[in-house]
gemmi code that builds the backbone of each chain (N, CA, C; Angstrom):
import gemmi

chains = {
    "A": [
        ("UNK", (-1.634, 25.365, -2.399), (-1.182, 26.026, -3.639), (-0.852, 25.003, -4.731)),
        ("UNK", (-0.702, 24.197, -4.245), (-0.209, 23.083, -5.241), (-0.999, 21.867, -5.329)),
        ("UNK", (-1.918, 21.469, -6.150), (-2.691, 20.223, -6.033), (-2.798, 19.306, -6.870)),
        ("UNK", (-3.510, 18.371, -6.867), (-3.686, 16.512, -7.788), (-5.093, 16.559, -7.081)),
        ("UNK", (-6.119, 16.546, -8.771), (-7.444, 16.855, -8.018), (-8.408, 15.642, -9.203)),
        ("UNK", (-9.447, 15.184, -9.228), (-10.212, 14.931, -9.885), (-11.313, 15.560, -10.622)),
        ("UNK", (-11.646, 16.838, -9.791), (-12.262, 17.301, -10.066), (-12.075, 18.697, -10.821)),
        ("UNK", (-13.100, 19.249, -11.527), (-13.209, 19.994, -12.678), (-12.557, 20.779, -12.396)),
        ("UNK", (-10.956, 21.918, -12.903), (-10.359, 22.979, -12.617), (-11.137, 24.451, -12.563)),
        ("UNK", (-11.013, 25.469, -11.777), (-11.357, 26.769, -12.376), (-10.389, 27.687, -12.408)),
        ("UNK", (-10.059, 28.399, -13.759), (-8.558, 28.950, -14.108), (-8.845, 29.998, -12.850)),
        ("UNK", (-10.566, 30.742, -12.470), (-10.275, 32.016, -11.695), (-9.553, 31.602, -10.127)),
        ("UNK", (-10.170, 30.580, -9.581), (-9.745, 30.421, -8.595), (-8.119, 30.032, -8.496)),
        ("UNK", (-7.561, 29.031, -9.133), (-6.333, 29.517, -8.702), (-5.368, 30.332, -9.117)),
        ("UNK", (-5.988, 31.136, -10.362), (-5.578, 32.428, -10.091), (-5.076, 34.062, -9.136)),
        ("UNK", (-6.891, 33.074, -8.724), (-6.991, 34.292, -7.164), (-6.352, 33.827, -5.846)),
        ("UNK", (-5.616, 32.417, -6.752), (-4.557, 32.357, -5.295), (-2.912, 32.711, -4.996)),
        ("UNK", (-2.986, 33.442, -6.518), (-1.398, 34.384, -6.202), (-1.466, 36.152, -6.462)),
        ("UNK", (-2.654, 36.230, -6.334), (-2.865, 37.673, -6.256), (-3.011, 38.037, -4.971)),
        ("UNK", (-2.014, 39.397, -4.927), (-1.193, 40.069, -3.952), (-0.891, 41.391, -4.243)),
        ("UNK", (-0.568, 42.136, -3.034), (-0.838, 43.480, -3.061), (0.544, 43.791, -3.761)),
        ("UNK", (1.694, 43.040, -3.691), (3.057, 43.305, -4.378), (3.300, 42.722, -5.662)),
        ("UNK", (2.196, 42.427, -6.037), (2.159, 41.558, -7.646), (1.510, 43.110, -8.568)),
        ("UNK", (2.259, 42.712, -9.388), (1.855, 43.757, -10.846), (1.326, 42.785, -12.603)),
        ("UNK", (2.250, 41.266, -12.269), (1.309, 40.618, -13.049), (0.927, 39.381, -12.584)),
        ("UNK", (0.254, 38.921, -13.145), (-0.598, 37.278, -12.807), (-0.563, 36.658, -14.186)),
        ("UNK", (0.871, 35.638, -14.555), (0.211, 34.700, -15.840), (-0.215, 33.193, -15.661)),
        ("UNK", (-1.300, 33.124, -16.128), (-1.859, 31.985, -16.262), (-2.127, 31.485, -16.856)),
        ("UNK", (-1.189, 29.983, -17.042), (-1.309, 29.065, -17.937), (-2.483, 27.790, -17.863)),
        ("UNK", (-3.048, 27.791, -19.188), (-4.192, 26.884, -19.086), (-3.747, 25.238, -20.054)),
        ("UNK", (-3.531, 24.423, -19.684), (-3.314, 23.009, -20.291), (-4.263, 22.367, -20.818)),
        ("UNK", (-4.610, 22.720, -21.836), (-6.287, 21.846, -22.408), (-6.035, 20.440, -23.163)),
        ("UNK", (-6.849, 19.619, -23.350), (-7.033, 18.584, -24.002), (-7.147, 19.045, -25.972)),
        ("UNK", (-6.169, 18.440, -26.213), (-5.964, 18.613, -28.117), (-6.643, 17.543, -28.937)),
        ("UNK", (-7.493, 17.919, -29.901), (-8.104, 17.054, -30.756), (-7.075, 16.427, -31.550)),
        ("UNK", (-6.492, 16.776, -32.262), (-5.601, 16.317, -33.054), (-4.146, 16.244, -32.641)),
        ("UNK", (-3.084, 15.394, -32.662), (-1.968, 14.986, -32.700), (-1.535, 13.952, -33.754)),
        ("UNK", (-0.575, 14.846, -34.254), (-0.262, 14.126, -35.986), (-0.793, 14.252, -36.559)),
        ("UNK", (-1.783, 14.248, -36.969), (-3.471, 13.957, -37.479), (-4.310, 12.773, -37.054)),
        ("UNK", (-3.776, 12.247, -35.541), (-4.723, 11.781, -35.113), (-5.564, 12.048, -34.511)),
        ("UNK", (-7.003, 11.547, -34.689), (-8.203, 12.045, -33.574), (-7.972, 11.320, -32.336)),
        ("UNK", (-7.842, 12.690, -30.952), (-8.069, 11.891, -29.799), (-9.714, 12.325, -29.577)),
        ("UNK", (-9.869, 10.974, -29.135), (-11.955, 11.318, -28.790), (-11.786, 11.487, -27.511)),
        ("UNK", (-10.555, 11.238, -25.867), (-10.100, 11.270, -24.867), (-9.029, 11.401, -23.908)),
        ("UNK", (-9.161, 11.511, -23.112), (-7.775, 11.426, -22.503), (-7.912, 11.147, -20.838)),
        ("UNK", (-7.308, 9.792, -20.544), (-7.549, 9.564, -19.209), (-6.014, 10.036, -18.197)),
        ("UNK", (-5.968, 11.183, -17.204), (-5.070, 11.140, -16.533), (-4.714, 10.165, -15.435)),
        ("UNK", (-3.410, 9.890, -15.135), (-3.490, 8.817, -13.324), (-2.429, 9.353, -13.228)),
        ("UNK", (-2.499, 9.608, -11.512), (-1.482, 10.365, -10.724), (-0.799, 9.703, -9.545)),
        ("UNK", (0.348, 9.367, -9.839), (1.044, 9.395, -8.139), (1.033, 10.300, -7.442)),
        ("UNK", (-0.577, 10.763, -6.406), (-0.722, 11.572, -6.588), (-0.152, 12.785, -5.611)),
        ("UNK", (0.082, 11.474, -3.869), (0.896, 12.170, -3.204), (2.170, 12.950, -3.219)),
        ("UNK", (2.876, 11.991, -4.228), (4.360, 12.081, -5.080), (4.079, 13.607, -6.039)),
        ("UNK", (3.122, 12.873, -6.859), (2.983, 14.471, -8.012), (2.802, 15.759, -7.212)),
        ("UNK", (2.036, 15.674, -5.921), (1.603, 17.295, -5.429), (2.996, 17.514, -4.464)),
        ("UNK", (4.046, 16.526, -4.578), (5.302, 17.066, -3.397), (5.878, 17.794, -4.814)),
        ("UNK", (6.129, 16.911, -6.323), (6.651, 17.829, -6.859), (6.484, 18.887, -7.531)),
        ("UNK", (5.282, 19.038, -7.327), (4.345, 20.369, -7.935), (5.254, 21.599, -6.679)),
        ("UNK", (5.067, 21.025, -5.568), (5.349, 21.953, -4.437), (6.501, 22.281, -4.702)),
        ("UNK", (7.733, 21.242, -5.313), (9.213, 21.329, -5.411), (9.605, 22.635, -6.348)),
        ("UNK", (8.857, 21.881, -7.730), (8.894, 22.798, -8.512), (8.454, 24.879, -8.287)),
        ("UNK", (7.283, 24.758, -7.636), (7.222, 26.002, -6.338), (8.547, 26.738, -6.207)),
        ("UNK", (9.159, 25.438, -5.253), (10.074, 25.988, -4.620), (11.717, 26.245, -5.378)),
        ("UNK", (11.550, 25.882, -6.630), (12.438, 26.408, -7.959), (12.108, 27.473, -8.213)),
        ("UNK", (11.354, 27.724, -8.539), (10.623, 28.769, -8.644), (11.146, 30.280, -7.476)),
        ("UNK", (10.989, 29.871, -6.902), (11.245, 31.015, -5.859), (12.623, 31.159, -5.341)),
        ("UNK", (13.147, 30.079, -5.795), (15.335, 30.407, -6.016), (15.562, 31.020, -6.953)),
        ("UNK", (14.690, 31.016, -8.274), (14.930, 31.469, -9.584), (14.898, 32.948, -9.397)),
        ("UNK", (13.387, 33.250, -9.222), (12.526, 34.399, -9.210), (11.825, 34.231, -7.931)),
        ("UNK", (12.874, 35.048, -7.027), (12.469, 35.034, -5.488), (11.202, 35.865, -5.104)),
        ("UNK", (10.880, 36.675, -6.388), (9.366, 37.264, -5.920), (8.161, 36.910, -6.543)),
        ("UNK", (8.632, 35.866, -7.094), (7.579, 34.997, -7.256), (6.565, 34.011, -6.851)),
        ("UNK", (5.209, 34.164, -6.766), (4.328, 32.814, -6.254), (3.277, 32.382, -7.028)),
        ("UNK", (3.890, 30.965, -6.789), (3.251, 30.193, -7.648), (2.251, 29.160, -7.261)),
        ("UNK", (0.832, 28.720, -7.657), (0.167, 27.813, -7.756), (-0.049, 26.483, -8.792)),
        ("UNK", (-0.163, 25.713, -8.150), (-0.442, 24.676, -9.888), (-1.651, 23.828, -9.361)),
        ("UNK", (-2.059, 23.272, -10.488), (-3.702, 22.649, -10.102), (-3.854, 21.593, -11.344)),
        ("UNK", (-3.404, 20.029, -11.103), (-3.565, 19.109, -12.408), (-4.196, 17.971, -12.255)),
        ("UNK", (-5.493, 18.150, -13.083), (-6.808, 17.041, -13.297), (-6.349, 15.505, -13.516)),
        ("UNK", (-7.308, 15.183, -12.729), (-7.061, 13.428, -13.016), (-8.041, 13.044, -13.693)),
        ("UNK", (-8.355, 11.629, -13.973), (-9.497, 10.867, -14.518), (-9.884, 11.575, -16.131)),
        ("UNK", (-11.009, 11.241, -16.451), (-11.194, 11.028, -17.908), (-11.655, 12.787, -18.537)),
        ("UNK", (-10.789, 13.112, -19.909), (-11.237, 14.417, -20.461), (-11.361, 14.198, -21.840)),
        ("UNK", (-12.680, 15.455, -21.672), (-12.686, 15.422, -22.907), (-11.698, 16.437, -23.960)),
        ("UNK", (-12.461, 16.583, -25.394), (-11.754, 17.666, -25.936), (-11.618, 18.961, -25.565)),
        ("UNK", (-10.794, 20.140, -25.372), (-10.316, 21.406, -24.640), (-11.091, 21.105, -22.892)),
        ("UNK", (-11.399, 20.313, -22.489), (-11.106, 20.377, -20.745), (-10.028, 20.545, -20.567)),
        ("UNK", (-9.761, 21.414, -19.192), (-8.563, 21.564, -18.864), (-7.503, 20.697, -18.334)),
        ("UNK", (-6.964, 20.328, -18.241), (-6.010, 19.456, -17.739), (-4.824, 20.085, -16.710)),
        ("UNK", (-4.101, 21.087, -16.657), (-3.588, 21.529, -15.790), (-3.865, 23.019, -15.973)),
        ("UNK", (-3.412, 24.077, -14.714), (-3.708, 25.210, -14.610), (-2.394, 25.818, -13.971)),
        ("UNK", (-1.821, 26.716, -14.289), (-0.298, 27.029, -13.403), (-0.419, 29.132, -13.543)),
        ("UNK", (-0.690, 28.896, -12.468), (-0.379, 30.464, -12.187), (0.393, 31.261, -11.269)),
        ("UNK", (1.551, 32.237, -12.136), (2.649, 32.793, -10.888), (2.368, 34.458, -11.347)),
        ("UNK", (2.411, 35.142, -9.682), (2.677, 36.215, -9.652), (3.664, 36.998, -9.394)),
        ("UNK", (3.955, 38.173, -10.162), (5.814, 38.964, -9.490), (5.015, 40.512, -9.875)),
        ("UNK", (6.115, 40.845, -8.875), (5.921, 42.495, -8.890), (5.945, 42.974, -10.799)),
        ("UNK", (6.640, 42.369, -11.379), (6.762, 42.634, -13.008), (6.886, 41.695, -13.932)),
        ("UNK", (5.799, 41.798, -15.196), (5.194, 40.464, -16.220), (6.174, 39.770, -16.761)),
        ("UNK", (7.792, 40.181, -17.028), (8.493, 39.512, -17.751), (8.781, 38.208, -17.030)),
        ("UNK", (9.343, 38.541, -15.307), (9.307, 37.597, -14.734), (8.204, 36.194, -14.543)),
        ("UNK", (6.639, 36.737, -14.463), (5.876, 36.355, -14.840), (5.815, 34.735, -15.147)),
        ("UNK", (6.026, 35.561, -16.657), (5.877, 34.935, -18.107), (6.460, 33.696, -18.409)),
        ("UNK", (8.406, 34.158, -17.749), (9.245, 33.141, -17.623), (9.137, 31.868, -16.534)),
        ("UNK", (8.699, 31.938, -15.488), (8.759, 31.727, -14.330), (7.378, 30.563, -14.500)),
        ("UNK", (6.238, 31.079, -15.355), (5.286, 30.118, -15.997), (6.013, 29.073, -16.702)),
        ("UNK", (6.524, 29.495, -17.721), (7.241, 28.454, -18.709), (7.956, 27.429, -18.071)),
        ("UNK", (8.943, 28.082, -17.580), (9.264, 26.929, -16.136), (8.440, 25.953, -15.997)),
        ("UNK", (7.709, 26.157, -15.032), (6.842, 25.461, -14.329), (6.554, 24.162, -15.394)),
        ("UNK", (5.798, 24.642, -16.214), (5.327, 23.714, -17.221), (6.232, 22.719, -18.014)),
        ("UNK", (6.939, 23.158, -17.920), (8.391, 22.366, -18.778), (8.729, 21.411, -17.417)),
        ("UNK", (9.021, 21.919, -16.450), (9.377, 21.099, -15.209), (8.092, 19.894, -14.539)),
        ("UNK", (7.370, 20.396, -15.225), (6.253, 19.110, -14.723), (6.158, 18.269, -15.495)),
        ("UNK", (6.277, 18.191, -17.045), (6.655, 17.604, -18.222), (7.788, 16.571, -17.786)),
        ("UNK", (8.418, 17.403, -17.103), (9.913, 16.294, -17.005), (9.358, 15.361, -15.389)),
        ("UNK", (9.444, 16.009, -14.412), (9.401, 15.279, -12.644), (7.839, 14.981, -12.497)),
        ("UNK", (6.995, 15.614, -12.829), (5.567, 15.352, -12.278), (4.873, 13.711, -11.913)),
        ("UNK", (4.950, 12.734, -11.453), (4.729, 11.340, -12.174), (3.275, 11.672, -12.007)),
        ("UNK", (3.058, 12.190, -13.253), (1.628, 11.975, -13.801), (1.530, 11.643, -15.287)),
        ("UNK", (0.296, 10.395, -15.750), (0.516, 10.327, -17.012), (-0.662, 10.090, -17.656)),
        ("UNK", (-0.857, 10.046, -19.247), (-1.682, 10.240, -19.387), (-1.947, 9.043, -20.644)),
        ("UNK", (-3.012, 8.736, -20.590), (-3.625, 7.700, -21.593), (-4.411, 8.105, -22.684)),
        ("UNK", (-4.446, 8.052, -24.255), (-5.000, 8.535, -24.802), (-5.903, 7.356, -25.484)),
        ("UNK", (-7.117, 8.089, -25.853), (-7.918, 7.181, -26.381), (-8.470, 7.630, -28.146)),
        ("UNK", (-7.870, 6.480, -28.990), (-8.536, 7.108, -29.885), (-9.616, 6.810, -30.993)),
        ("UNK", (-9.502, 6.272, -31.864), (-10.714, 5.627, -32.765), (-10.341, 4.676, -32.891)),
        ("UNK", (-9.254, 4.379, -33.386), (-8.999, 2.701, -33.087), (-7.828, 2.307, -32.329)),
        ("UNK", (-7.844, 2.996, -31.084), (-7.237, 2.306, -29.888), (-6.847, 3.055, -28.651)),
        ("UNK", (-6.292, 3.269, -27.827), (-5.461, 3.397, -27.358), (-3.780, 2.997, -26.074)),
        ("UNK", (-3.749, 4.166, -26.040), (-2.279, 3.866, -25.238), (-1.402, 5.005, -24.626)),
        ("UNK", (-1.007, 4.527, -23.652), (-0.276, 5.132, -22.618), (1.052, 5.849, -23.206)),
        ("UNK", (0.863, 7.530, -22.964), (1.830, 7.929, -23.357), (3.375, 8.384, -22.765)),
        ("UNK", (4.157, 8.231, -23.261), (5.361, 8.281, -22.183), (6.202, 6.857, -22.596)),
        ("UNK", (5.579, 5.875, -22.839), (6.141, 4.578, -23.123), (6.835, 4.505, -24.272)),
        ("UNK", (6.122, 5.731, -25.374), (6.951, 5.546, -26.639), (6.947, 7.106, -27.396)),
        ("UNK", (6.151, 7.780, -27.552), (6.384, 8.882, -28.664), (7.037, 9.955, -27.674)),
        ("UNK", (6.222, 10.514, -26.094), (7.706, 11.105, -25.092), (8.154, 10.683, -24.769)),
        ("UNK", (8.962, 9.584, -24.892), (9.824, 8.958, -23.664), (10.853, 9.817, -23.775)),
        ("UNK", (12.024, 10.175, -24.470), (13.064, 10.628, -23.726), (12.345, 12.126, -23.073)),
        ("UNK", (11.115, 12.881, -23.122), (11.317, 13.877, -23.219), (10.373, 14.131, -21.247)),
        ("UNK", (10.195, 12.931, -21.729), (9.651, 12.213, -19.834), (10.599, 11.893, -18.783)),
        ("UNK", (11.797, 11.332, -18.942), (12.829, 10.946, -18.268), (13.260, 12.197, -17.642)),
        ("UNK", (13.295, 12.152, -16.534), (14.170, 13.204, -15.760), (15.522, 12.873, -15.997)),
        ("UNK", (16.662, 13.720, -15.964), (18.076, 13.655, -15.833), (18.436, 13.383, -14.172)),
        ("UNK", (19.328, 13.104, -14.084), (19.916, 12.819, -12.509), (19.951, 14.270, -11.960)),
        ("UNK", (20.515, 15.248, -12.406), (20.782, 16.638, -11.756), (19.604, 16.794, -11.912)),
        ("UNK", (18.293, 16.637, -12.549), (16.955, 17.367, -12.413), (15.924, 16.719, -11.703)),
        ("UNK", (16.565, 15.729, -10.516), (15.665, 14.938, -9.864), (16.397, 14.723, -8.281)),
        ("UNK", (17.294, 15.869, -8.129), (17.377, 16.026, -6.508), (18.241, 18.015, -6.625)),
    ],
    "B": [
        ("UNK", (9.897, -8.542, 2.465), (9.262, -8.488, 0.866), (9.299, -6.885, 0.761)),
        ("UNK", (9.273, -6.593, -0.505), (9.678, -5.039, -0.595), (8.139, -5.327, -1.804)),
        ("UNK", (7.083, -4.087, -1.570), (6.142, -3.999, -1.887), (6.494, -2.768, -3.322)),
        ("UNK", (6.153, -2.656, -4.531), (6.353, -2.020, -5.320), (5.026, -1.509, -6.277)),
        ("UNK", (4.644, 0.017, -6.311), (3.618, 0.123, -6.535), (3.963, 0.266, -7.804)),
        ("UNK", (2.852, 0.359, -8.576), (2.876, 0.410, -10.096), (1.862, 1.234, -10.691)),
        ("UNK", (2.204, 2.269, -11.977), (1.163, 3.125, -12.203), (1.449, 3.090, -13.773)),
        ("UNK", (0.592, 3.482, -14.328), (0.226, 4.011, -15.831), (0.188, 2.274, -16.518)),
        ("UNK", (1.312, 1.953, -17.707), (1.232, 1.228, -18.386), (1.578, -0.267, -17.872)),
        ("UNK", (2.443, 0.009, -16.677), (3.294, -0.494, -15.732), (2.323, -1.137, -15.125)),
        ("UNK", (1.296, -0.902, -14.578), (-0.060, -1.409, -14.030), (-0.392, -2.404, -14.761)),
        ("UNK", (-0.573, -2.203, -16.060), (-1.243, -3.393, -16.756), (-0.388, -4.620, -17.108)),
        ("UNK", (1.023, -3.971, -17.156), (1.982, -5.368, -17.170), (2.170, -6.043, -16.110)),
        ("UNK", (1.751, -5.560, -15.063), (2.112, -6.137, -13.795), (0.784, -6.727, -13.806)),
        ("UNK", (-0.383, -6.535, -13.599), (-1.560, -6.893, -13.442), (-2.446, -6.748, -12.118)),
        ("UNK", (-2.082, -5.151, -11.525), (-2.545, -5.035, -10.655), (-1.976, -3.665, -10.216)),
        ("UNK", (-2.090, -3.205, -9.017), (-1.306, -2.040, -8.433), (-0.016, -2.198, -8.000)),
        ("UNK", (0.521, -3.102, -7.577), (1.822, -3.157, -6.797), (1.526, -4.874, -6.753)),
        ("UNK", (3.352, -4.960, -7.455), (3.972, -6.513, -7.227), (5.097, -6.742, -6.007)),
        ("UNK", (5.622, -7.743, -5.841), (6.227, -8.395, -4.450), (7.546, -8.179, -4.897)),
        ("UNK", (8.665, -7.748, -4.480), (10.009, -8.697, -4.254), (9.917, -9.722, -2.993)),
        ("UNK", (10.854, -10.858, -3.139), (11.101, -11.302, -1.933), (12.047, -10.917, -1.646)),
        ("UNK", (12.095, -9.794, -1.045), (13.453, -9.523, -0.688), (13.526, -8.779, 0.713)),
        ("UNK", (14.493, -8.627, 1.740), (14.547, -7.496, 2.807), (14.748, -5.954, 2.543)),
        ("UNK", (15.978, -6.053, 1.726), (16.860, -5.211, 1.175), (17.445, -5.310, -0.132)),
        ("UNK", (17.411, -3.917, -0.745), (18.219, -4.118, -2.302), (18.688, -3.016, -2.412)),
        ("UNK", (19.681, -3.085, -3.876), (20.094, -1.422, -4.221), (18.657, -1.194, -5.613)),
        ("UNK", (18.650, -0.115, -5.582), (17.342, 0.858, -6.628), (18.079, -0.375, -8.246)),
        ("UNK", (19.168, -0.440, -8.308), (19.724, -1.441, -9.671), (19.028, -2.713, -9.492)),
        ("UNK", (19.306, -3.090, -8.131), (19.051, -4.611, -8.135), (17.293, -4.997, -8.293)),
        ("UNK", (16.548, -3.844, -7.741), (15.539, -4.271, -7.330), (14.719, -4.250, -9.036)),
        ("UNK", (15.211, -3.101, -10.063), (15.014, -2.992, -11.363), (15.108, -3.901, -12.022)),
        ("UNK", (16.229, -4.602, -11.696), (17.145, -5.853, -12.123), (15.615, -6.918, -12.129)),
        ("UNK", (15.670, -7.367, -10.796), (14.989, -7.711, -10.379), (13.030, -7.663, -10.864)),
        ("UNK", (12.669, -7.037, -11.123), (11.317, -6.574, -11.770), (11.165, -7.107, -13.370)),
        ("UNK", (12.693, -7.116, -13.571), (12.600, -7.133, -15.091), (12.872, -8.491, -15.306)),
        ("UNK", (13.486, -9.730, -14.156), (13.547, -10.321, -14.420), (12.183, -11.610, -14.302)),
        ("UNK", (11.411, -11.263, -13.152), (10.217, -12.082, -12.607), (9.122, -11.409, -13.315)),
        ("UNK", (9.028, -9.972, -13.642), (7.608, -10.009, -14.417), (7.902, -9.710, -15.583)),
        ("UNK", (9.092, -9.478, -16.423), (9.468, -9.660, -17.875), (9.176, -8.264, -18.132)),
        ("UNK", (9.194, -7.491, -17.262), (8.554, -5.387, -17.071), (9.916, -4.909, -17.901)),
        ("UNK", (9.733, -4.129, -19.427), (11.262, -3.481, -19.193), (11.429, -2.387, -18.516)),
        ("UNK", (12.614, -2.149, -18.077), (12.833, -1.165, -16.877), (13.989, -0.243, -17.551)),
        ("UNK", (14.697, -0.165, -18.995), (15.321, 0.705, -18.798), (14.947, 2.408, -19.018)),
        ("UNK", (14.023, 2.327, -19.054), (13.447, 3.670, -19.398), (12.449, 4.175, -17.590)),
        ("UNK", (12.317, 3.300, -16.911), (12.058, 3.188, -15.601), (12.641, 3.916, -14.140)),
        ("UNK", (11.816, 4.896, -13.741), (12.925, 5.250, -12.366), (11.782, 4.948, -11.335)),
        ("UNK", (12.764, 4.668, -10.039), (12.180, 4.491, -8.664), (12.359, 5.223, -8.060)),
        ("UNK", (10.797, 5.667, -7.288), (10.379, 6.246, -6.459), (10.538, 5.768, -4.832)),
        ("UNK", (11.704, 6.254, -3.956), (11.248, 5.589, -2.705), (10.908, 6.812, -1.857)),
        ("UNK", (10.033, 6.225, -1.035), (8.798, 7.102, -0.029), (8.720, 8.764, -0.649)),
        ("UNK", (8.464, 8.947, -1.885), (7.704, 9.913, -2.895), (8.725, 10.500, -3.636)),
        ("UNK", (10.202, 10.303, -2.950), (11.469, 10.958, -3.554), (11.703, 10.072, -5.063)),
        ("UNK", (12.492, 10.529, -5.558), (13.088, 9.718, -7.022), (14.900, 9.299, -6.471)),
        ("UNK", (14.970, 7.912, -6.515), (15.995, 7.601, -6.344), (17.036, 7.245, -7.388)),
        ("UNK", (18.369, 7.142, -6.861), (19.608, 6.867, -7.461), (19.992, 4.934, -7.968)),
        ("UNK", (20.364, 4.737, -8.798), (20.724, 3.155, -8.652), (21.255, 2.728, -7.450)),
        ("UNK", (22.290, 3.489, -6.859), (22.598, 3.207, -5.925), (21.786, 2.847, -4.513)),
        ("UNK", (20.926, 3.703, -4.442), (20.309, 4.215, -3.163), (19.759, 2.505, -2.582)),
        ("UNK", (19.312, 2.228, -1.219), (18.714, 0.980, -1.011), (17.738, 1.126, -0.607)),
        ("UNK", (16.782, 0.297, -1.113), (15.138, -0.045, -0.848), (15.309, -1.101, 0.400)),
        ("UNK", (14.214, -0.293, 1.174), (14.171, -1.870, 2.371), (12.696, -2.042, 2.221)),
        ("UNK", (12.230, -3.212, 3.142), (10.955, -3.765, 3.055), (9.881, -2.443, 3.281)),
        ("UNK", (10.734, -1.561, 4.395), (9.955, -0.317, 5.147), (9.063, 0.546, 4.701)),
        ("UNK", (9.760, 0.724, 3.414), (9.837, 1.737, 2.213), (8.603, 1.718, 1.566)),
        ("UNK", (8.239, 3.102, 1.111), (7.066, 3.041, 0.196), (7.769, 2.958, -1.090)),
        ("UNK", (7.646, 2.620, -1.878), (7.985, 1.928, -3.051), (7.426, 2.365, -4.674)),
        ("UNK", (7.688, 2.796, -5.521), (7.477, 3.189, -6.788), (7.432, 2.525, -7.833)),
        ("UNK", (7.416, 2.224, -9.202), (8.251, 2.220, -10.509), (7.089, 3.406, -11.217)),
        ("UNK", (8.533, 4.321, -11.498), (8.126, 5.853, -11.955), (8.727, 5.645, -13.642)),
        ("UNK", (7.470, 5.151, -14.436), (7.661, 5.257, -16.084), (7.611, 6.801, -16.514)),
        ("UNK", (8.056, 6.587, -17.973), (8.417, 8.313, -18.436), (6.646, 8.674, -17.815)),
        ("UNK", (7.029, 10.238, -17.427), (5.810, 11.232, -16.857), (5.065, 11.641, -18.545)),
        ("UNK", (4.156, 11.834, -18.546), (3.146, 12.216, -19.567), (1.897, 13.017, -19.356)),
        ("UNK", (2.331, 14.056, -17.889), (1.388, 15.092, -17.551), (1.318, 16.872, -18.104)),
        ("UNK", (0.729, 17.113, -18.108), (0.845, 18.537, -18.189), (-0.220, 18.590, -19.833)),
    ],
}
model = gemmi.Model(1)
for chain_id, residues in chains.items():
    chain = gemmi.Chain(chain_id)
    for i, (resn, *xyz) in enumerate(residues, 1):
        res = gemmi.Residue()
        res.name, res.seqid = resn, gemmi.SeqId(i, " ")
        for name, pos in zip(("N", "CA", "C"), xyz):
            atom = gemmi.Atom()
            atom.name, atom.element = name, gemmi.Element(name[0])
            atom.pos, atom.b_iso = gemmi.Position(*pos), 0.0
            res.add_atom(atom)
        chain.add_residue(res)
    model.add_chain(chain)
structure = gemmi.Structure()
structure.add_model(model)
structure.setup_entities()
């Protein structure tokens, strides 16, 4: 349910891996590659994953998930190596008996991988690039002490 | 020697995948301490990873240990 993959995502499939006979919605979030930031052109974006580390806390995060919103299940699925413009980059889909939970329970997820995931990403652009996390997210990369046990 | 892997930007300052302490044993402070002082790496924006967990300053690294330096995350 939870993976660190190289290879190309498909939103249906892990979709179709929290559909259930006690689910009423399925939201699925799609993470694409952005042309512009600031108004800069990215022409790329290379991911690298710790990757054993990233898929325990993909799983962790899961398992937040299901203290939060106990009828919830969740999958996540986040690309490594080189993308282009709108490739996907991560995929996060949770199901609950009802969409509000859903909805929220997505947002989560995504915000929580932002912070614990150690995955990062390198951007490439017309005249240069560089590793992000080192300077324009850094505080927003740092886990807090209470959000890292 | 406590083996320390290295990923993202951290890689290229180090110049490779994973650098050496000589050391048996340290605390997660010292060994930071330590990184920042032999490869000139800054570390305060830096957390360690031991065997896939995220550790405390406190906590101690032994040689045993799988080993981290976890720079800000930039996934999703």
């Amino acid at each position: 349910m939870f993976s660190v993959t190289s290879e190309p995502l498909s939103i249906e499939e892990i979709s179709n891996k929290v559909v259930r006979p006690e689910a009423g919605a399925v939201v699925t979030f799609t993470g694409t590659v952005r042309e512009f930031t600031k108004g800069k052109r990215t022409l790329y974006l290379t991911y690298e994953a710790y990757a054993t580390m990233a898929e325990k806390q993909l799983k962790r995060i899961g398992d937040e998930i299901k203290e939060r919103w106990p009828d919830a299940v969740t999958a996540i699925s986040h690309r490594t190596g080189t993308l282009g413009i709108s490739d996907i980059a991560v995929v996060i889909a949770v199901s609950t008996p009802h969409r509000k939970d859903a909805y929220e329970a997505n947002e989560y997820a995504i915000e929580r991988i932002k912070q614990i995931v150690p995955i990062w990403k390198k951007e490439k652009w017309e005249d240069g690039e560089e590793w992000i996390g080192d300077q324009l997210e850094k505080s927003a990369g740092i886990p807090e002490k209470e959000e890292i046990r | 020697m406590i083996k320390v892997n290295c990923f993202a930007h951290l890689k290229e300052l180090a110049g490779g995948n994973h650098i050496h302490i000589d050391k048996k044993e340290m605390s997660v402070k010292e060994l930071l301490e330590e990184v920042q002082r032999q490869y000139h790496i800054q570390t305060d924006s830096v957390l360690v990873a031991i065997n896939e967990e995220y550790a405390f300053p406190d906590d101690q690294v032994t040689e045993y240990d799988t080993v981290a330096l976890i720079p800000p995350v930039s996934g999703g």
